[in-house]
C-alpha positions in Angstrom: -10.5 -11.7 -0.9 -9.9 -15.3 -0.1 -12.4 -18.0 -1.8 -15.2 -19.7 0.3 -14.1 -22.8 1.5 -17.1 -25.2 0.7 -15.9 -27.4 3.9 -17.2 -26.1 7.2 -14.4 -25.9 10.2 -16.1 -25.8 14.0 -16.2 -22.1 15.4 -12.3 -21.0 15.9 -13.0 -19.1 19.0 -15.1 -19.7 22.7 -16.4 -17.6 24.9 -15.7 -17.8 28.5 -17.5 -17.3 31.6 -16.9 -13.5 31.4 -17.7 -13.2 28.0 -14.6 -13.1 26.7 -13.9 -14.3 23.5 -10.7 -16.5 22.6 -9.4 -18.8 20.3 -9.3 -22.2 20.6 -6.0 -23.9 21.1 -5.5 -25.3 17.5 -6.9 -22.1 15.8 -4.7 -19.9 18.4 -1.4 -21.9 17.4 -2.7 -21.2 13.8 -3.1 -17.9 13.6 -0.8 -16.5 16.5 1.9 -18.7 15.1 1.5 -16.8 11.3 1.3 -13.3 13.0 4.4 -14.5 15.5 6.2 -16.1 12.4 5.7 -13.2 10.5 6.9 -10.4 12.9 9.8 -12.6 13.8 11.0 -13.5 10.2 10.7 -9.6 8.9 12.3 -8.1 12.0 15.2 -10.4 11.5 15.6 -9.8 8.4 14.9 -6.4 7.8 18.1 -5.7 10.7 20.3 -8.2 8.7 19.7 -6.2 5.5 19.6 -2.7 7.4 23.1 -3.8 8.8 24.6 -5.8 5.4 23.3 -3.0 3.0 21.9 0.1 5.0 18.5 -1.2 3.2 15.1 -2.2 4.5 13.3 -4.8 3.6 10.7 -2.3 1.7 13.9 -0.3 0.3 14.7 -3.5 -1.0 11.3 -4.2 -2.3 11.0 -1.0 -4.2 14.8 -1.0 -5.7 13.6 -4.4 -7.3 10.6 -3.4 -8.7 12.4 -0.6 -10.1 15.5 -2.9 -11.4 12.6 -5.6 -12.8 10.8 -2.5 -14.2 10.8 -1.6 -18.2 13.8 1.1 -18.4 14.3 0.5 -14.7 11.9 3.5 -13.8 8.2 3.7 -12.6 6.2 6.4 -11.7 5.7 6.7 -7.8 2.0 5.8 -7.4 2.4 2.6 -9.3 5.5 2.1 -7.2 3.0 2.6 -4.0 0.2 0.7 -5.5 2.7 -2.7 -6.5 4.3 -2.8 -3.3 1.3 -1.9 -1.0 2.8 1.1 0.8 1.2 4.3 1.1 2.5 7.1 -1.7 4.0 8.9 1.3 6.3 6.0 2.6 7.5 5.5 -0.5 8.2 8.6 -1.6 10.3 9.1 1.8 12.0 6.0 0.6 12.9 6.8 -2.7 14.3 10.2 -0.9 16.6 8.2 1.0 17.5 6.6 -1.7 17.9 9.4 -3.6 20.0 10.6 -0.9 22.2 7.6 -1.2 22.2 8.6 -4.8 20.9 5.0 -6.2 18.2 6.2 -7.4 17.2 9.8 -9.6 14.0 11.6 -9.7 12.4 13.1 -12.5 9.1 14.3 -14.0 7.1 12.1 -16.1 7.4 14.0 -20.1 3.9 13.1 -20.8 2.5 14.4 -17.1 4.4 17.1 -15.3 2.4 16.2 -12.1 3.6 12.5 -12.0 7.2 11.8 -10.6 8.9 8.4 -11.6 11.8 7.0 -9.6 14.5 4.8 -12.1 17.3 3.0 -10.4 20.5 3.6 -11.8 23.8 1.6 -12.2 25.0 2.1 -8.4 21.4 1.1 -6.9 21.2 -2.3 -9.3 24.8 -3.2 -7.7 23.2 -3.1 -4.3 20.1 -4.3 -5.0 21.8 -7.4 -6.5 24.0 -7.8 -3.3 20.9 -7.0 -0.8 19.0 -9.9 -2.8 21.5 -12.2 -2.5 21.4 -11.5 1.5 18.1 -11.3 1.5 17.4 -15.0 -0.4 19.8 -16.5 1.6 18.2 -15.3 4.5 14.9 -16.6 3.6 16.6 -19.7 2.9 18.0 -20.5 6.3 15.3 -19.2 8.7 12.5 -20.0 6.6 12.4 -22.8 3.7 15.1 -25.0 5.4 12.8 -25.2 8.8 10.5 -27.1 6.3 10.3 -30.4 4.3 9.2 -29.9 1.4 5.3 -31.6 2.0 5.4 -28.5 4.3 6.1 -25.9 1.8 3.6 -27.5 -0.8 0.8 -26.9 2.2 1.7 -23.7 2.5 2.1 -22.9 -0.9 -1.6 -24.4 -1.3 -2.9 -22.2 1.9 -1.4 -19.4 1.2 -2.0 -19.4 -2.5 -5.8 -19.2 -1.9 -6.3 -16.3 -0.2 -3.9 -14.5 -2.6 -3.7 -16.7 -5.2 -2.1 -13.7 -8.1 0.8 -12.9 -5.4 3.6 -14.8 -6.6 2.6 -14.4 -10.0 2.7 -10.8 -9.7 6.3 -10.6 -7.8 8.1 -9.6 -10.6 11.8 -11.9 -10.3 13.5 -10.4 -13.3 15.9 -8.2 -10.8 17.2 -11.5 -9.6 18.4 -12.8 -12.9 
């Protein structure tokens, strides 16, 4: 939940004559332009990644957190609950990958009823290569559209309302 803010900001939306409710211009261009930025950026690319690497961008997420993981394995519901996806999603993922054989599935020894996912050699090697896209990608459509009083803003912004995030991204894959 993001901190108060201890400044007050006028009211971001009006209310015309029908009683309709928008926002105003500078409060539209912020928070269209994030949802907008957002959509764009992940759509792009999550299709550069699907066509590099025949990987999503949450395929990719869970194959790092698997490579980053102690004995490259986690059970499935702390997989779900580190990335945010539903225990569903990612155990169709982790079928798929299963399917591309890049990942194996086995019970837990200590709890029959829990399944971990570990990524083996063959899904490290393309989660290595998918990062690389993937970082480079970021790189150019993201970070180099920005000077770098631009990213410390954002990094300031965006750090309050989820200020653990980047701490919590686990970057030992990328090593």
């Amino acid at each position: 939940m993001p901190e108060k803010l201890t400044t007050k900001h006028s009211c971001s939306y009006e209310t015309d004559e029908r009683g309709l409710a928008h926002w105003t211009e500078a409060h539209a261009d912020a928070w269209i332009g994030l949802l907008e930025t957002h959509k764009q950026l992940t759509r792009a690319l999550d299709a550069q990644l699907t066509a590099q690497h025949g990987l999503s961008l949450s395929g990719l997420e869970l194959l790092a957190r698997l490579a980053a993981a102690d004995d490259r394995q986690m059970h499935l519901t702390a997989l779900a609950g580190a990335s945010g996806l539903s225990l569903s999603r990612v155990s169709r993922i982790i079928g798929v990958l299963e399917e591309r054989r890049l990942v194996d599935r086995h019970s837990c020894p200590h709890d029959a009823r829990a399944v971990h996912a570990q990524i083996n050699d063959a899904g490290l090697a393309l989660v290595r290569g998918a990062q690389a896209t993937h970082f480079a990608s970021v790189q150019a459509a993201f970070f180099d559209q920005l000077d770098e009083d631009e990213i410390a803003t954002l990094a300031r912004v965006f750090g309050r309302f989820a200020p653990r995030s980047a701490a919590a991204c686990d970057t030992k894959a990328t090593r």
